[in-house]
C-alpha positions in Angstrom: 0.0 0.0 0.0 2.7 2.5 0.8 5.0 1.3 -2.2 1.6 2.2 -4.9 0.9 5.3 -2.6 4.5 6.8 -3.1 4.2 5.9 -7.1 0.5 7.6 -7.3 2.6 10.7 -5.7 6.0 10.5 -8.3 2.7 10.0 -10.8 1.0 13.1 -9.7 4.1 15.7 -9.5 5.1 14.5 -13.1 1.3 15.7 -14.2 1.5 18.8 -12.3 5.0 19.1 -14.1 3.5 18.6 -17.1 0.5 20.7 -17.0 3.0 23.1 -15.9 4.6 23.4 -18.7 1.4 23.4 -21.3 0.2 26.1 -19.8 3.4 28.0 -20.3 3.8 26.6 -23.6 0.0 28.3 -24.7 -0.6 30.6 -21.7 3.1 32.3 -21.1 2.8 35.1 -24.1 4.5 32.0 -26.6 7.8 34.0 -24.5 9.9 30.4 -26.1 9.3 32.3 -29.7 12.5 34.3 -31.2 10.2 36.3 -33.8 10.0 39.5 -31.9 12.1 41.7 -33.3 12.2 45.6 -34.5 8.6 46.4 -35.5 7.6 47.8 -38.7 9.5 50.9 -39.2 9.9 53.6 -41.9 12.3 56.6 -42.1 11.1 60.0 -40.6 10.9 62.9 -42.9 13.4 64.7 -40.2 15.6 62.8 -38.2 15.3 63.8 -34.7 18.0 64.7 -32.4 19.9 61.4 -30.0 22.2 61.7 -27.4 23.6 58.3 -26.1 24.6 58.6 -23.1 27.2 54.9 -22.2 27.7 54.5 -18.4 31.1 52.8 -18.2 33.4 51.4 -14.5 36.4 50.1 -15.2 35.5 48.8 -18.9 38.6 49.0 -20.6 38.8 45.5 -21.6 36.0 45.8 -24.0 35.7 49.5 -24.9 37.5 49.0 -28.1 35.1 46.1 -29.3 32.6 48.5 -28.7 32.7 52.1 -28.5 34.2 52.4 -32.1 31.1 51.1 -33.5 28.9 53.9 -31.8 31.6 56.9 -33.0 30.4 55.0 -36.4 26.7 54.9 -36.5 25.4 56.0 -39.4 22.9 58.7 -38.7 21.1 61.2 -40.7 20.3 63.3 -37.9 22.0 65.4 -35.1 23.9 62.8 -32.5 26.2 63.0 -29.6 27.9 60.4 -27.2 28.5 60.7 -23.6 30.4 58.4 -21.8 30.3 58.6 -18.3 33.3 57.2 -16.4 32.2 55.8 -13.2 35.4 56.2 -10.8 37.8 53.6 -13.1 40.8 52.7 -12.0 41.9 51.0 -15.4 42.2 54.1 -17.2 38.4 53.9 -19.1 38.2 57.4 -20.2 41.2 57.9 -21.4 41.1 55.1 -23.3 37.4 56.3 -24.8 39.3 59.8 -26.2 41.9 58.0 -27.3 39.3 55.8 -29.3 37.2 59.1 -30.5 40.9 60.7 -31.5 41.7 57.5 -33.7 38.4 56.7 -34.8 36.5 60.3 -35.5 32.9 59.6 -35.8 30.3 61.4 -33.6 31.3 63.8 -31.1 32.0 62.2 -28.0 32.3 64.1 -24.3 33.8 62.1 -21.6 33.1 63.4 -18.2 32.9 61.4 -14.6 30.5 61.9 -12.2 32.2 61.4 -8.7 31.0 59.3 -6.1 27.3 58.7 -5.8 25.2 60.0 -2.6 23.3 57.8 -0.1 20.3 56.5 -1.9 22.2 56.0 -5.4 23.4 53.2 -7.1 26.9 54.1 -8.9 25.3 53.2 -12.1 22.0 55.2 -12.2 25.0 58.1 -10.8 26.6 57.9 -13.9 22.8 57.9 -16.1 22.0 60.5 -14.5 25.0 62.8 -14.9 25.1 61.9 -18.9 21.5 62.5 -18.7 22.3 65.7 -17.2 24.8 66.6 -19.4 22.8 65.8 -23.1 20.1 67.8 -21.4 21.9 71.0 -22.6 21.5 69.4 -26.4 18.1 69.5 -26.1 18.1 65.8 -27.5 14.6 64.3 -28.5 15.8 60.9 -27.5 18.0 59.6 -25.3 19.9 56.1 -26.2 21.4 54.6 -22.9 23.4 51.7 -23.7 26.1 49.2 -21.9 30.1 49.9 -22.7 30.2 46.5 -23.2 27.7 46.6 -26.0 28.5 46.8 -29.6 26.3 48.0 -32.3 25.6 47.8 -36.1 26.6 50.9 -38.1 22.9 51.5 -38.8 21.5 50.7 -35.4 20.4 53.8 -33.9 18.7 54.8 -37.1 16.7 51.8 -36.9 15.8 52.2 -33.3 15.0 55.7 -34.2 12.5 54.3 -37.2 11.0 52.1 -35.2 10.1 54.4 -32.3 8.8 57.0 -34.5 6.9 54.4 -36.7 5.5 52.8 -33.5 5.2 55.7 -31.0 6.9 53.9 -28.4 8.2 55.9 -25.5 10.9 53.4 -25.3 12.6 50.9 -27.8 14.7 48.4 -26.0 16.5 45.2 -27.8 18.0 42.6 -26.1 21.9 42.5 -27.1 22.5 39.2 -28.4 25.5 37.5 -25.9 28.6 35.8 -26.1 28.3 32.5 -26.3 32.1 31.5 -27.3 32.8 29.3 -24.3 31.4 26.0 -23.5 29.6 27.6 -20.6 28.9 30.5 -22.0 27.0 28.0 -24.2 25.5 25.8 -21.5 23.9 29.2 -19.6 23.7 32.5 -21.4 21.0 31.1 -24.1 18.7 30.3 -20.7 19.3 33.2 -19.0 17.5 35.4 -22.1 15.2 32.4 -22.0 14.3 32.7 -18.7 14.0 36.5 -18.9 11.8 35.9 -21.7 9.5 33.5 -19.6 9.2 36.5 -16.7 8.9 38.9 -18.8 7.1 37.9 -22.0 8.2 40.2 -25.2 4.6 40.3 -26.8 2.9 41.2 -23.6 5.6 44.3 -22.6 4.6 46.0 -26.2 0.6 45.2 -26.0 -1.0 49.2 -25.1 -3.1 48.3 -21.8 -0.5 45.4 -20.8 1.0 45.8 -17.0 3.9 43.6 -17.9 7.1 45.8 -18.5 10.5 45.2 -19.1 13.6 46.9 -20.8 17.1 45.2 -21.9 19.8 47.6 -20.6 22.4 47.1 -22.5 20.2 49.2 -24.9 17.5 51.1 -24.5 16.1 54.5 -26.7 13.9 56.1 -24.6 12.5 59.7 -25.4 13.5 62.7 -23.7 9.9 63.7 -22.6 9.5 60.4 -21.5 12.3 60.4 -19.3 11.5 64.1 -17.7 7.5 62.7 -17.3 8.7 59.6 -15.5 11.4 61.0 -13.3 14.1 58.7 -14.6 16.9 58.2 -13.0 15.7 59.8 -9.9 12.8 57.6 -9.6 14.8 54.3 -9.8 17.7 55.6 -8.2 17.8 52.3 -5.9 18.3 49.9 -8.6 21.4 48.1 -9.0 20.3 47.7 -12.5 17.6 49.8 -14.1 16.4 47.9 -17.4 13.4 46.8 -15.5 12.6 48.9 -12.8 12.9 52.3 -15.9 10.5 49.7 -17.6 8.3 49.7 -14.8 8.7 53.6 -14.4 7.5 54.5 -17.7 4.6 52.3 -17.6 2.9 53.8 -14.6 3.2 57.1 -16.1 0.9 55.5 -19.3 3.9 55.4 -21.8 4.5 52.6 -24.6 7.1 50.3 -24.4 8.1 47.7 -27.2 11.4 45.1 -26.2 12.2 42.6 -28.5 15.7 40.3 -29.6 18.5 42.1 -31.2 19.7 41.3 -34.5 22.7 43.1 -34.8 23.7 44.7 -31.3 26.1 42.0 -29.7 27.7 42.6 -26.1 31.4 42.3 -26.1 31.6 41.0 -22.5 33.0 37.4 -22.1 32.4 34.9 -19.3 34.3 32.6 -20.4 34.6 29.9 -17.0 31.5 29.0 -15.1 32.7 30.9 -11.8 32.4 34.4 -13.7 28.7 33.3 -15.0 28.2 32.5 -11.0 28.8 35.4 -10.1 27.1 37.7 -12.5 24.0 36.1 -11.4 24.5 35.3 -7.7 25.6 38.8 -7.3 22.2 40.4 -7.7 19.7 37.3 -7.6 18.4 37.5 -4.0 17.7 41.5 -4.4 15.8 40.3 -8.1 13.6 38.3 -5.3 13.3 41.6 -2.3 15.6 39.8 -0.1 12.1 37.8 0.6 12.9 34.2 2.1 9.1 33.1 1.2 10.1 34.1 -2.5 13.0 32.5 -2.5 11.3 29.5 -1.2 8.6 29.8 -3.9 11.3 29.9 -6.6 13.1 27.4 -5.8 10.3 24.9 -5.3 8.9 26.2 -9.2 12.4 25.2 -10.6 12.5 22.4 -9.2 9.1 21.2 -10.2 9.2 22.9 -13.8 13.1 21.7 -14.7 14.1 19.2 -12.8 11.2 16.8 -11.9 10.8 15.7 -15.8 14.0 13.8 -16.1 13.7 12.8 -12.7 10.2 11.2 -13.1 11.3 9.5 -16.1 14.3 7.7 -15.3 12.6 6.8 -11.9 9.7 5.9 -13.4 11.5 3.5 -15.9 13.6 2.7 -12.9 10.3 0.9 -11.1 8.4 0.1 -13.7 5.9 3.3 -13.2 4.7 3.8 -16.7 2.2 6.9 -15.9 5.6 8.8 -13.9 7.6 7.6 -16.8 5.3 9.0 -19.9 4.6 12.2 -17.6 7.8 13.2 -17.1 9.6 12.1 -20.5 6.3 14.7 -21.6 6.8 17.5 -20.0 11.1 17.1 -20.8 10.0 16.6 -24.7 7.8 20.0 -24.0 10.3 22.1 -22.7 13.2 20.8 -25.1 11.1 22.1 -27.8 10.1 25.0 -26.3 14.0 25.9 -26.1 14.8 24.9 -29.3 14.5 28.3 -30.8 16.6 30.2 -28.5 19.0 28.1 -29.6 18.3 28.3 -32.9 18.5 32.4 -32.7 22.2 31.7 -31.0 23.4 29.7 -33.8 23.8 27.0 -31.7 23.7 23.2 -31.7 20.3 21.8 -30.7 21.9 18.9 -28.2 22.0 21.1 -26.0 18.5 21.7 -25.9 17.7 18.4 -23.5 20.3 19.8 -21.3 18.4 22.9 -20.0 17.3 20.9 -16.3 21.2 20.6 -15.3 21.5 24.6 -17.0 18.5 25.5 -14.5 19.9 23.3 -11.3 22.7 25.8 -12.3 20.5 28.6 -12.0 18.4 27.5 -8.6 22.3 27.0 -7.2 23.4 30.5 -8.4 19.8 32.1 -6.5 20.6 29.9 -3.5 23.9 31.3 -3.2 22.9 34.8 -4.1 21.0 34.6 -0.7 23.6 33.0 1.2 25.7 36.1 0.6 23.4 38.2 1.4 22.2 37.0 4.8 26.5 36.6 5.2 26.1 40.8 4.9 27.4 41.0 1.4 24.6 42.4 -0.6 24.4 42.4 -3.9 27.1 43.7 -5.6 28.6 45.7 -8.8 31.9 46.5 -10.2 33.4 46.6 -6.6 30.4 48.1 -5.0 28.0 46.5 -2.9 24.0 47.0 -2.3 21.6 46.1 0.1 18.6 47.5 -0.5 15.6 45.4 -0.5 14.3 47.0 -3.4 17.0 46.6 -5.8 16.4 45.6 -8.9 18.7 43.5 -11.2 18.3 42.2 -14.8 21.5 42.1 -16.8 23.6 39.7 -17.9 
């Protein structure tokens, strides 16, 4: 009696497993689809005035991948670049003019901040201060994008197009990553399709939809906008702003569209699996509030979404459970198809696709860790800072 109740049990959490996963595969705003990209777009009769303003700590090892291909974007209208450096100690901004003298291109002004006050994350600082700074240009939009982020020659004209075209208040595409390194290959694909899965593309751009989300490394967002919605002052907590300055807009009734990039790539390699670790266990816990229950939450919906599949089959085959077997080998066939196009969209091979429980064991590890940390009085942290604050927000790769 106890042996066929503890099967009926592995039986049951397969199903739930399973149902779990057709309702995301129907119910989840089809997040596992790569098709949303730039909208429809056509070229404005008069090109309106960008200034971009590029945040950058101790970035030296990838400015040159990066900030010669904004000195070379091909724009009709009036454009300026503003590169913040953050208090480097690598020699960032002299690097940057040393890049503009070589390279020409659009103006670029390199100026640093100083320290932030209490209440400011270093980043947001540095937004603010380039913000600040572009003001006096009287720029229509603002383009805040990573130093690490490297763009197409026509990119900001076709961010540009499609705001215009669309009358989004901010157009946000999310860099496509490095994914040189085996584990760069094993984890950075699920990480955008995990973001994806929060934060489904085709609900952020629907007019009436509360779900909002941005991609940091680049983000046009017009100047209005930004005045009207109090950014960065308003998220001025956040360790890092793409969602929160999503959130921001929203509530003040503007349009957001986010979608994947085609050709805006970040530079930034991780190439070992202790410098993935860390770029998510550094912020994880403050992505959940610093709230045990959630973390709880969380890590029992991993479990049961990733990991239970494979487990439920081979112990299902294991004792000769047929309904645990056929549950869980459903739900694993599910989910392996519903990462094959993320895969696809990174060029890579699609073996690794029945991989993605171990990527996400990865992933419930990192979040566990993230909250070890903090409750060991580290905080999250970034580029040699270190946060806090319950309401930090992180969502960067």
């Amino acid at each position: 009696m106890g042996q066929t109740a503890r099967v009926s049990a592995f039986a049951w959490t397969a199903a739930a497993s399973l149902a779990a996963w057709l309702w995301l595969l129907l119910c989840q705003g089809f997040f596992w689809r790569t098709d949303v990209r730039l909208p429809q777009r056509s070229s404005p009769q008069e090109w309106p005035s960008v200034c971009v303003v590029v945040p950058a700590r101790d970035e030296a090892a990838v400015l040159a991948l990066s900030l010669p291909s904004l000195l070379a974007q091909d724009y009709p209208g009036r454009a300026e670049i503003f590169l913040i450096d953050d208090g480097s100690s690598d020699g960032t901004g002299e690097l940057a003019r040393e890049l503009a003298r070589r390279h020409g291109g659009l103006p670029l002004t390199v100026d640093s901040p100083g320290e932030p006050p209490a209440g400011w994350t270093g980043k947001l600082w540095a937004v603010r201060h380039g913000i600040g700074l572009a003001r006096a240009r009287d720029p229509e939009y603002l383009l805040l994008t990573d130093a690490d982020i490297a763009h197409a020659p026509d990119s900001l004209r076709e961010l540009v197009s499609a705001a215009g075209s669309g009358g989004f208040d901010v157009v946000s595409q999310m860099a496509r990553l490095r994914v040189e390194s085996l584990w760069e290959r094993l984890v950075v694909p699920a990480f955008v399709y995990f973001f994806a899965q929060l934060y489904p593309f085709r609900r952020i751009g629907r007019k009436g939809s509360r779900t909002a989300a941005a991609a940091g490394g680049c983000v046009l967002l017009r100047a209005e906008t930004a005045e009207r919605a109090r950014i960065p002052d308003a998220i001025r907590h956040a360790v890092i702003d793409d969602v929160a300055l999503a959130r921001a807009v929203k509530r003040g009734g503007g349009h957001i569209w986010l979608g994947l990039a085609e050709q805006v790539d970040s530079v930034r390699p991780y190439p070992r699996l202790r410098d993935l670790w860390r770029m998510v266990s550094r912020s994880a816990y403050a992505q959940l509030r610093h709230n045990p229950v959630v973390l709880a939450g969380t890590v029992a919906g991993l479990a049961l979404v990733y990991l239970v599949p494979p487990v439920a089959l081979v112990t299902g085959l294991a004792g000769g459970d047929t309904a645990t077997a056929v549950g869980g080998a459903l739900a694993w066939l599910v989910m392996t198809g519903t990462y094959v196009p993320m895969l696809r969209y990174y060029r890579l091979p699609l073996w690794l696709a029945p991989l993605l429980p171990f990527t996400a064991f990865l992933y419930l590890l990192m979040t566990v860790d993230s909250a070890v940390q903090h409750y060991r009085g580290r905080g999250a942290a970034w580029k040699g800072r270190t946060y806090s604050r319950p309401d930090a927000l992180t969502d960067e790769a």
